[in-house]
Backbone bond lengths (Angstrom), bond angles and torsions (degrees), N, CA, C in turn:
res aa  C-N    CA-C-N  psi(-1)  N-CA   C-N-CA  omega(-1)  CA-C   N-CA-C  phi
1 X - - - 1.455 - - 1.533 109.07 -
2 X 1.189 127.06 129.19 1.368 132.63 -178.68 1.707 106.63 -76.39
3 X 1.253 112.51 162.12 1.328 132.29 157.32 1.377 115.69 -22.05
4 X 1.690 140.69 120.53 1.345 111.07 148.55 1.550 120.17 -47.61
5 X 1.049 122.15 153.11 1.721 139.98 161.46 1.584 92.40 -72.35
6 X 1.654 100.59 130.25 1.528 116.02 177.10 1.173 97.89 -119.49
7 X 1.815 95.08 132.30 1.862 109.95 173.03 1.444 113.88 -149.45
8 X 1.554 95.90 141.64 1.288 113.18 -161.22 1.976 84.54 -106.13
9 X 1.563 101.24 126.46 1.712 119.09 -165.11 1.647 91.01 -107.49
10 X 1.423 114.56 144.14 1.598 126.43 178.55 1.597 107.08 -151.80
11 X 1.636 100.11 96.87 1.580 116.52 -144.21 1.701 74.84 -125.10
12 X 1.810 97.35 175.61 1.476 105.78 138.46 1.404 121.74 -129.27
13 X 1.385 97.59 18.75 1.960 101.35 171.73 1.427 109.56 84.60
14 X 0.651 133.86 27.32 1.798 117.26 170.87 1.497 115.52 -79.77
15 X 0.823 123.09 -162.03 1.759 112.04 -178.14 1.174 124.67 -70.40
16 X 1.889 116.02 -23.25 1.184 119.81 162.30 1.776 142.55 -82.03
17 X 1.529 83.74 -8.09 1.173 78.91 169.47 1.670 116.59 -125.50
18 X 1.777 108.54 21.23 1.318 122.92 167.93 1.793 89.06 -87.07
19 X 1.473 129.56 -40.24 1.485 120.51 166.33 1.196 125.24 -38.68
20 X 1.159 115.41 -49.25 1.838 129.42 -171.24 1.317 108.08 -76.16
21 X 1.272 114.06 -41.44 1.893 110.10 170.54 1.162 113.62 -80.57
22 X 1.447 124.08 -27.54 1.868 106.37 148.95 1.028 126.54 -42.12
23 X 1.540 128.91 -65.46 1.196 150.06 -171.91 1.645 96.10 -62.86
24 X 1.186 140.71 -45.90 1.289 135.43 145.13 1.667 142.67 -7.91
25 X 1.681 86.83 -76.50 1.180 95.69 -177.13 1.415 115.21 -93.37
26 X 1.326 110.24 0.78 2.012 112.28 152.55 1.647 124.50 -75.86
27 X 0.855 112.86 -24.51 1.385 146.27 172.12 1.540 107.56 -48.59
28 X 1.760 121.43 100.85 1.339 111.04 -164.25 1.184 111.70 -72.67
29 X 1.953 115.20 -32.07 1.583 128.13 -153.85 2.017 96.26 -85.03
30 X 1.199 108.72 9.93 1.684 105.83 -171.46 1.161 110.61 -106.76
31 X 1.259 166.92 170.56 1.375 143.16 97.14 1.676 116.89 -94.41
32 X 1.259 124.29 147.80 1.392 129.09 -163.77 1.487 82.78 -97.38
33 X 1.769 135.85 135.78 0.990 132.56 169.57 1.485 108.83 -107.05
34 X 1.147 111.77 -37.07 1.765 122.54 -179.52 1.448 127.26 177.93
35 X 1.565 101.88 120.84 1.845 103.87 -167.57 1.692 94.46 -97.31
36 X 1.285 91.58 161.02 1.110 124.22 -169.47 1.900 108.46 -111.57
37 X 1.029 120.76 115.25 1.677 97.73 -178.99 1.644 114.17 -123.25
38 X 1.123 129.21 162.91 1.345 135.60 154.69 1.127 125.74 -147.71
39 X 1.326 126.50 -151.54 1.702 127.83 -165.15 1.862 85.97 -99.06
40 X 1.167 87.67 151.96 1.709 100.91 155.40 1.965 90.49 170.60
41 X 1.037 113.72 -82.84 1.743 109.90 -176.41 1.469 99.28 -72.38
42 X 1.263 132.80 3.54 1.590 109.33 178.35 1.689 87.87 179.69
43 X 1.289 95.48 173.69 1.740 97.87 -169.33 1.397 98.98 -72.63
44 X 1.699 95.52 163.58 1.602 114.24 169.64 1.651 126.17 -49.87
45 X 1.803 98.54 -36.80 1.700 92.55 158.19 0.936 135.20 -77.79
46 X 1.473 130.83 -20.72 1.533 124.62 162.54 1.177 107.41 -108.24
47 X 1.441 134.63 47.96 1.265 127.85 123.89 1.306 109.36 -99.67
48 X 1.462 126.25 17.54 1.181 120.19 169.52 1.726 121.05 -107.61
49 X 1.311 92.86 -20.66 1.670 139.12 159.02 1.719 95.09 -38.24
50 X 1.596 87.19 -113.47 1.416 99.45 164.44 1.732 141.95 -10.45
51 X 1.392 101.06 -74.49 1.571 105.10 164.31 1.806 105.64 -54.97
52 X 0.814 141.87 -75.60 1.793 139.08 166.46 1.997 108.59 -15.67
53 X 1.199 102.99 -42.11 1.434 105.44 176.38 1.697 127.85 -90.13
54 X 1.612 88.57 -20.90 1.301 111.31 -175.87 1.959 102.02 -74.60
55 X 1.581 111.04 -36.14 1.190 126.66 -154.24 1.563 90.50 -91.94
56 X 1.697 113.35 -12.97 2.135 92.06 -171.57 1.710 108.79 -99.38
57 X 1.614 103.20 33.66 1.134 85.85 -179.52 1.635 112.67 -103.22
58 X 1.291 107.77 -12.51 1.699 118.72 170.03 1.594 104.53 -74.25
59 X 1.119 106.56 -26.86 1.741 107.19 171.50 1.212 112.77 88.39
60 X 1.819 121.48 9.83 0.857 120.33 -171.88 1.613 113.15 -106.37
61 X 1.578 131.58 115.18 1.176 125.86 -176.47 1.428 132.13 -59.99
62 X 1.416 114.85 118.44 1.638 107.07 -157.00 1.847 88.20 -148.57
63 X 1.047 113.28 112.03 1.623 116.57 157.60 1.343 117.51 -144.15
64 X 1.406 122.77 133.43 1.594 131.61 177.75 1.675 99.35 -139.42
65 X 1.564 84.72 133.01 2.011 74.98 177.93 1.964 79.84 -131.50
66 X 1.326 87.97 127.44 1.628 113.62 171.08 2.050 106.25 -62.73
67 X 1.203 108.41 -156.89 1.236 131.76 -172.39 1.793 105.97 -86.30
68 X 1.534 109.62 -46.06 1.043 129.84 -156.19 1.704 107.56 -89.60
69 X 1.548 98.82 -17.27 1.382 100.79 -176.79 1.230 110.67 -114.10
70 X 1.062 116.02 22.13 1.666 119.90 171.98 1.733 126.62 -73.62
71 X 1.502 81.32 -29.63 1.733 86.31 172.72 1.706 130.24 -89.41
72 X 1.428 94.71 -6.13 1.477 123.99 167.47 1.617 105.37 -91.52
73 X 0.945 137.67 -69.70 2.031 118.36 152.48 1.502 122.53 -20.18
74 X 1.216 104.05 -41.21 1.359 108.33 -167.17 1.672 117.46 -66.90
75 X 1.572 95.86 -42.70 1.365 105.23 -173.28 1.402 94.32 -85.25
76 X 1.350 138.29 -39.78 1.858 130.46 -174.88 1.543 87.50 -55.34
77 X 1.601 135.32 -58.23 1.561 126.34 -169.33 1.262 102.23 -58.10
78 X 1.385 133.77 -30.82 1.881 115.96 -169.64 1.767 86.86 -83.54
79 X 1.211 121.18 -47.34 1.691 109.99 -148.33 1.869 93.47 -71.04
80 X 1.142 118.14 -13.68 1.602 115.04 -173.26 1.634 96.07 -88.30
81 X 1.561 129.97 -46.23 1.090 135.33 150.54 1.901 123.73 -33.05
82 X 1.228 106.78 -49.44 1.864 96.99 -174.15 1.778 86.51 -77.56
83 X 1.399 121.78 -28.83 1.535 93.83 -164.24 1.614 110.24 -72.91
84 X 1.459 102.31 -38.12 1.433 103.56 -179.16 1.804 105.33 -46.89
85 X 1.655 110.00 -47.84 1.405 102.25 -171.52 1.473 128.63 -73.97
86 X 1.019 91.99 -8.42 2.132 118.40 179.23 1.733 109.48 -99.28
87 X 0.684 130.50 -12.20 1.327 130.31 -147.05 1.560 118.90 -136.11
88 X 1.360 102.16 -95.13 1.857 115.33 163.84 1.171 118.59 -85.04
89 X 1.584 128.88 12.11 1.587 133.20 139.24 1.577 117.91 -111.20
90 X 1.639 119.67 20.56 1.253 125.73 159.63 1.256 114.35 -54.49
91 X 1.152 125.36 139.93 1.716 137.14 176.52 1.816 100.81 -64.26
92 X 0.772 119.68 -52.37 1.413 116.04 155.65 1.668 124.49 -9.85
93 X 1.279 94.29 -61.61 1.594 104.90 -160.33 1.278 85.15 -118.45
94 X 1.169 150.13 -2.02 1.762 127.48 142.99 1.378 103.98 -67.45
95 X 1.461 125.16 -48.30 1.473 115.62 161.22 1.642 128.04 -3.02
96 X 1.776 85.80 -86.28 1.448 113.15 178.86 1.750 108.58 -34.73
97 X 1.516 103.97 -43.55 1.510 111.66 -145.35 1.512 106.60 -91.80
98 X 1.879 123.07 -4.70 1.024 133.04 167.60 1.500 112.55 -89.48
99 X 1.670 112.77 -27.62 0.956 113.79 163.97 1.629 148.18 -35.79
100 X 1.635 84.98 -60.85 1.724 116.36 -162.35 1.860 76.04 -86.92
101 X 1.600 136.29 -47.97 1.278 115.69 -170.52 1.762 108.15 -57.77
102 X 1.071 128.37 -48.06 1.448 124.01 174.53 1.470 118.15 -62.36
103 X 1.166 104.07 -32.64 1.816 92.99 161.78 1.544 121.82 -54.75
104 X 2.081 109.77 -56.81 1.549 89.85 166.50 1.147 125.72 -88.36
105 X 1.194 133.04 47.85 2.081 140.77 149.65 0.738 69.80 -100.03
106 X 1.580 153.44 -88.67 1.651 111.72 -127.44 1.695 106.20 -93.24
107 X 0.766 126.32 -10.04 2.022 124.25 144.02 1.565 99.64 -35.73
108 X 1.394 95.86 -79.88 1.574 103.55 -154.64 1.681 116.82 -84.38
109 X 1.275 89.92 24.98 2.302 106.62 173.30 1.637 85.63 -114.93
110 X 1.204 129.18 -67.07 1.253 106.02 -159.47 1.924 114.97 -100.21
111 X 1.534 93.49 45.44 1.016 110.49 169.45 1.883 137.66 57.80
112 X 1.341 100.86 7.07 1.662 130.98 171.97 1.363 116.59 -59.29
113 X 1.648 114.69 -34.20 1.147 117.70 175.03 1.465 110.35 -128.84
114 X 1.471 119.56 131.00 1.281 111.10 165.82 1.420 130.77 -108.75
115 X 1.512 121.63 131.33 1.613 127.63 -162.22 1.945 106.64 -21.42
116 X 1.479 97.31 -53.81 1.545 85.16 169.72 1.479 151.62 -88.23
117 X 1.660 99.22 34.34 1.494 123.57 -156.53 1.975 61.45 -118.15
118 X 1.256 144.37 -10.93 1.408 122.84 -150.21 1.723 97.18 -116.39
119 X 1.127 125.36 -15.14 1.583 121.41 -179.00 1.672 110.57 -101.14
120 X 1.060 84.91 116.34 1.797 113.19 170.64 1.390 111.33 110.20
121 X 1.376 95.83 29.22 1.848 74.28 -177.08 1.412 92.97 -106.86
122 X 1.330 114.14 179.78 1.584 140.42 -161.52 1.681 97.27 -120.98
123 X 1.280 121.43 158.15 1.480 128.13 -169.51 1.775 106.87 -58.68
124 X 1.283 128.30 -30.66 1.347 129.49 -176.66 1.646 121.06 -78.56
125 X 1.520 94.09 -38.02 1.416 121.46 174.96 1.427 97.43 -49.14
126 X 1.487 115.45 -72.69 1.943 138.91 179.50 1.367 86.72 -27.89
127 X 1.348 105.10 -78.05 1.818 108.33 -156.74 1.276 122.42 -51.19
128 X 1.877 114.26 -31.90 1.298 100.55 170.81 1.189 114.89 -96.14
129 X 1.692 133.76 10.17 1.312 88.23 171.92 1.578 98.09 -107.62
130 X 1.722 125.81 25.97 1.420 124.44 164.14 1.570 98.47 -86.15
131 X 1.471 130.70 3.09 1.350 124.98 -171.53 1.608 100.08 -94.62
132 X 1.064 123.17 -22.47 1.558 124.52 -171.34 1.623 107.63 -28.49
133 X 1.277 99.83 165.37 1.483 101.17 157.74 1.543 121.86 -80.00
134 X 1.309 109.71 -21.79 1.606 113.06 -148.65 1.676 81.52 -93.10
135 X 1.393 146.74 7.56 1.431 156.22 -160.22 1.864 93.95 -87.15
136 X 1.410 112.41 102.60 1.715 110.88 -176.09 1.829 100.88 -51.11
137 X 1.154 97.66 158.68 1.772 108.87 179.80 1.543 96.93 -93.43
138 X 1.625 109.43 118.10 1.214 131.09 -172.46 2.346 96.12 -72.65
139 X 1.040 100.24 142.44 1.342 111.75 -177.15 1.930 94.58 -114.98
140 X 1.284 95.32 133.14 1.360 89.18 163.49 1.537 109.67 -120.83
141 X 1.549 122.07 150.94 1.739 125.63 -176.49 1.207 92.17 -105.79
142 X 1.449 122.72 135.42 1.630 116.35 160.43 1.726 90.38 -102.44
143 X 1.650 94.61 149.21 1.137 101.36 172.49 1.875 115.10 -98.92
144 X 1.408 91.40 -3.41 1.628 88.40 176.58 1.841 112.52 -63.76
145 X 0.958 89.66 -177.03 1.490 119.59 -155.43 1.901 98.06 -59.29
């Protein structure tokens, strides 16, 4: 059996050429060594997006960001940054998340839930079995006035 053929791909990801690096990276006689991406069907950050998503389906870990693609990282790290700071650090959903934690202490104080009734479940799983009946009725104290 000969060598795969090694190729270095310089796309900007749009659907056709997220096709061709499928068809690529199934491809036994090929190996994909390192794409290159930019704007042309969609911006420079999600063709950087894309190719990164396009590349985890062989499962094989591969990232190089050139000179040219630094300013396309930059902005995926701020826009993943404002959401984290807008979003999943909203007072809102720290709310929520002090919430549902004091629900299981008082599950798992008066003994309703046990730590290993708590690994593997999925968010629906959690909720119903904090929905039980046998779930103590949480009291809240305000300390205001």
């Amino acid at each position: 059996m000969t060598e795969p053929r090694q190729l270095v791909l310089d796309v900007d990801v749009g659907i056709d050429d997220a096709l061709m690096m499928l068809m690529l990276l199934s491809e036994p006689r090929v190996e994909v060594v390192a794409v290159g991406s930019t704007h042309g069907n969609c911006t420079a950050a999600d063709a950087a997006c894309n190719a990164l998503r396009v590349l985890e389906v062989d499962g094989r870990p591969r990232i190089g960001i050139s000179d040219k693609g630094i300013p396309a990282l930059h902005s995926l790290i701020n826009a993943r940054q404002e959401m984290f700071d807008n979003v999943y650090w909203h007072h809102t959903n720290r709310a929520c998340m002090a919430m549902l934690l004091r629900a299981i202490q008082e599950g798992l104080a008066t003994g309703v839930i046990g730590a290993d009734a708590l690994t593997g479940l999925d968010d629906a799983q959690l909720l119903a079995l904090l929905s039980t009946s046998r779930m103590p009725m949480i009291r809240f104290h305000s300390t205001c006035g």
